[in-house]
C-alpha positions, 0 to 999 in steps of 0.5 A, a space after each residue: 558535504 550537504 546533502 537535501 533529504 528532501 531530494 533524496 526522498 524525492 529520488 527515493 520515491 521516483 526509484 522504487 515507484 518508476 525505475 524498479 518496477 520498470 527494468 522488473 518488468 522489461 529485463 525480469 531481473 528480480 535482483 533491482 527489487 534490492 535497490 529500495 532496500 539499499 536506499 532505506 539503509 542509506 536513508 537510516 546511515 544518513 539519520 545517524 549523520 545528520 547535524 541538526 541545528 535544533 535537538 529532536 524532542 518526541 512527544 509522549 505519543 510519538 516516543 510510545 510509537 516509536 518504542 511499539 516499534 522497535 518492540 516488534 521489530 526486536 520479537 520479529 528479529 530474535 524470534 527469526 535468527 533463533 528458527 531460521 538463522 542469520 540469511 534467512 532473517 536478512 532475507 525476510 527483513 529485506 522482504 517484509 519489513 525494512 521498508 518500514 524504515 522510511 516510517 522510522 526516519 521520518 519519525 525521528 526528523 529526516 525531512 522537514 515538512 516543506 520536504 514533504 510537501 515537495 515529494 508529495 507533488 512527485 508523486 503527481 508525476 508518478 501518476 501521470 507516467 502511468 498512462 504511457 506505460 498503461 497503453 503499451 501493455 494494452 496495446 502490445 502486452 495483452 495480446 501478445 498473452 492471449 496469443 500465448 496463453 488464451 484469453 483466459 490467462 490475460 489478468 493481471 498484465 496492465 501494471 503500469 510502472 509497479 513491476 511484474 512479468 509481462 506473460 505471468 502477471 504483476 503488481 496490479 494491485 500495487 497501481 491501483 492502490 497508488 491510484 487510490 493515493 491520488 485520487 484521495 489527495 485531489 479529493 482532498 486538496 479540493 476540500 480545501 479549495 485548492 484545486 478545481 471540481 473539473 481536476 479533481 473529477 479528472 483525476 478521480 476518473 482517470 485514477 478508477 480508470 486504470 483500475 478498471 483496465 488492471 481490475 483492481 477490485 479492492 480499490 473498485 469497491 472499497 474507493 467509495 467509502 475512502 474518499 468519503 471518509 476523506 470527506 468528512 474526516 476532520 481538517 487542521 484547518 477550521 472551516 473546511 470540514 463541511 459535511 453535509 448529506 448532499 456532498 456524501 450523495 454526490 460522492 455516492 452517486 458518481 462513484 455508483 456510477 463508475 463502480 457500475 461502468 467497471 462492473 459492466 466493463 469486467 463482467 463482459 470480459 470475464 463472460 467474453 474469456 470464460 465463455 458464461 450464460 449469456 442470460 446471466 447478468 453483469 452483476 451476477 458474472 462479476 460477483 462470481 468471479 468473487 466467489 472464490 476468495 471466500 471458499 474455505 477450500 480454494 487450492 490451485 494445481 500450482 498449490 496457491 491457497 486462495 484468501 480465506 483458505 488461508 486463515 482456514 489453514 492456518 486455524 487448523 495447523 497454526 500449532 506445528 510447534 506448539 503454542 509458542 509458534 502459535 503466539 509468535 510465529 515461525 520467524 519472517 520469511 517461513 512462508 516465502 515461496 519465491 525465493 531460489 536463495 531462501 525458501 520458506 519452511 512452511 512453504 516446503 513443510 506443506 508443498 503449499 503458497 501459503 503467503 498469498 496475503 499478508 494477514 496470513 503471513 504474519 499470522 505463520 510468521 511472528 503469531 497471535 501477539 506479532 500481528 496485534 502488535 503491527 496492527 496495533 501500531 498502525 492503528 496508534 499512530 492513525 489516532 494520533 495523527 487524526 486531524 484537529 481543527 487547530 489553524 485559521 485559513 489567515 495563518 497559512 499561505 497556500 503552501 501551507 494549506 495544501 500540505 495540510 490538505 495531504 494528511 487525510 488522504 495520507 490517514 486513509 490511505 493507510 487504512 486502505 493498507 490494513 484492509 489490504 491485509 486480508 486481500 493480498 500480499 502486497 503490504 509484506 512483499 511488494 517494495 512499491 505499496 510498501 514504500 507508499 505506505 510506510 511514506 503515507 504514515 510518516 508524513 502524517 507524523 512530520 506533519 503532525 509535529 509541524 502543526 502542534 510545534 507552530 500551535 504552542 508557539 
């Protein structure tokens, strides 16, 4: 039997980006949040099978990635079944890290680049099946909560296909990091002359849309710099990165403006549901709603820990085993406080969610030498995978050149994943953002090998 990868990968991305989320948030059936880990599986089954007709030769940067890899992978897992036992560590690999196999497969040659390149336009499509979806939660979700919980319990309700509970809030921040991608890959694509200034600004606008009606902060404020960074990150391509101090303006003063716009439009529905001096400013109102991520202190009734408590948290208690819990954590899954099948120790030890970001979960789950080294990874393969110059626009036909103009969005969109670290949760929990990416990284590499494999020619 011949099977497409590419397809495959296709219908992959269309599942945990459209069908999870959705019959999540309509049924509450939490179970279909195994299908991606099922599919990763099945995607590293159908590694193994694959009849290659040319052997797969990793480079020396590649094999060091790889090998970084399985070495966390290994710590992760041994440290996990000695303290928690065999359930729990399926459990947390399926929550945290199995995912990460979809970066795995693609490294080691489970697409080819023109495969890519076809899922990439998919999730063109994912995006724009955002809106329908958007609208109804603002025009049935949302005051259908308010009429039930008050205004003041309305956040988090426009998820768009990313997942959720419609009366308790959902991947909010998912959909606006997915909105990021995009607006990323048509800044980019237009860097490359491949598409108009009127689509890309429509995308833009659109994509900071919905994270204005899902106040995605993260996104709100960090876009900007991502998309500049985009900007002027070097190209394979020579001749198209072109930085020049009015392209950065232009870029700075449009994103002014829609961070501006949100900020107006946030600040009067914050002011509108918490009843704050109408003398205040907008600017002052939403900055408000900021202060508590940095409170050191921050604890709900319901015992979540704010952002930064967190990290104060666990600087004070990080020794509950002495320093080997210090150094490599208390295995995947000791933080978990959603889970009727497996709850975490930590969460039960403390009475406390301590996994409301994935900076603090990796600290209590596999320490000080664990988290360096996932972080570390990352970081190596962003190196690796940093553009250069190396083709002539005479070389490549169109094609060619928009695959090419993917790989600085996919790069920076994975910074975006690290900085999400201290943020939220989502990078260690929610299989969507975790799809998105561990696909990001993994396409930077197989294009990565396209373009030195086509240059030594």
């Amino acid at each position: 039997m011949n099977l497409n990868t590419g397809y495959y990968l296709q219908t992959y991305s269309l599942i945990a980006l459209v069908f999870c989320g959705l019959v999540q948030y309509f049924t509450g059936v939490l179970a279909v949040l195994w299908i991606p880990f099922f599919l990763t599986l099945l995607m590293v089954g159908l590694l193994v099978m694959q009849t290659r007709y040319e052997t797969l030769q990793l480079d020396k940067q590649e094999t060091v990635a790889l090998t970084l890899y399985l070495i966390f992978l290994a710590m992760t897992a041994v440290s996990t079944i000695l303290q928690g036992g065999i359930t729990v560590a399926i459990v947390g690999f399926k929550n945290e890290l199995a995912l990460s196999l979809v970066m795995f497969c693609l490294l080691l040659g489970f697409c080819r680049e023109s495969q890519i390149y076809r899922v990439t336009k998919t999730l063109y499509w994912v995006f724009y099946a955002q809106f329908p979806i958007v609208l109804y939660q603002l025009l049935f979700v949302v005051p259908q909560r308010v009429a039930v919980h008050g205004e003041e319990d309305k956040w988090d309700s426009v998820v768009g296909t990313f997942g959720g509970d419609p009366m308790g809030g959902g991947n909010t921040a998912a959909m606006g990091l997915f909105c990021l991608l995009i607006m990323l890959l048509k800044l980019s694509e237009f860097k490359h002359g491949l598409t108009s200034f009127k689509s890309m600004a429509l995308h833009i606008i659109l994509g900071f849309g919905l994270c204005i009606v899902g106040e995605v902060k993260f996104v709100i404020l960090l876009s900007p710099i991502l998309l500049a960074w985009v900007w002027i990150m070097p190209s394979y391509v020579k001749g198209v990165s072109k930085v020049n101090i009015k392209a950065l303006f232009l870029i700075f003063a449009c994103m002014a403006l829609l961070i501006t716009l949100a900020i107006v439009i946030l600040a009067s529905g914050y002011s509108s549901a918490f009843g704050t001096d109408p003398t205040e400013s907008s600017l002052s109102v939403f900055w408000n709603s900021l202060s508590y991520i940095f409170d050191p202190n921050y604890i709900l009734p319901s015992g979540e820990v704010g952002r930064f408590t967190t990290l104060v948290f666990w600087l004070n208690n990080n020794d509950l085993r002495g320093l080997s819990g210090t150094l490599f954590g208390y295995g995947l899954n000791a933080t978990n406080s959603g889970s009727a099948i497996s709850p975490g120790f930590l969460n039960l030890t403390y009475n406390l969610i301590l996994d409301s970001t994935s900076l603090s979960m990796l600290l209590w789950e596999v320490g000080i030498v664990g988290t360096m080294l996932f972080v570390g990874l990352i970081l190596y393969i962003l190196k690796i995978v940093q553009p250069k110059p190396l083709l002539t626009r005479e070389q490549l036909d169109n094609q060619d050149l928009q695959l090419l103009s993917f790989a600085p969005a996919f790069n920076v969109f994975a910074v975006s994943g690290l900085l999400s670290l201290p943020y939220s949760q989502i990078l260690t929990i929610t299989p969507m953002l975790q799809f998105l990416f561990y696909l990001s990284l993994g396409s930077s590499l197989i294009i990565r090998r396209s373009v030195h494999r086509y240059t030594e020619q």
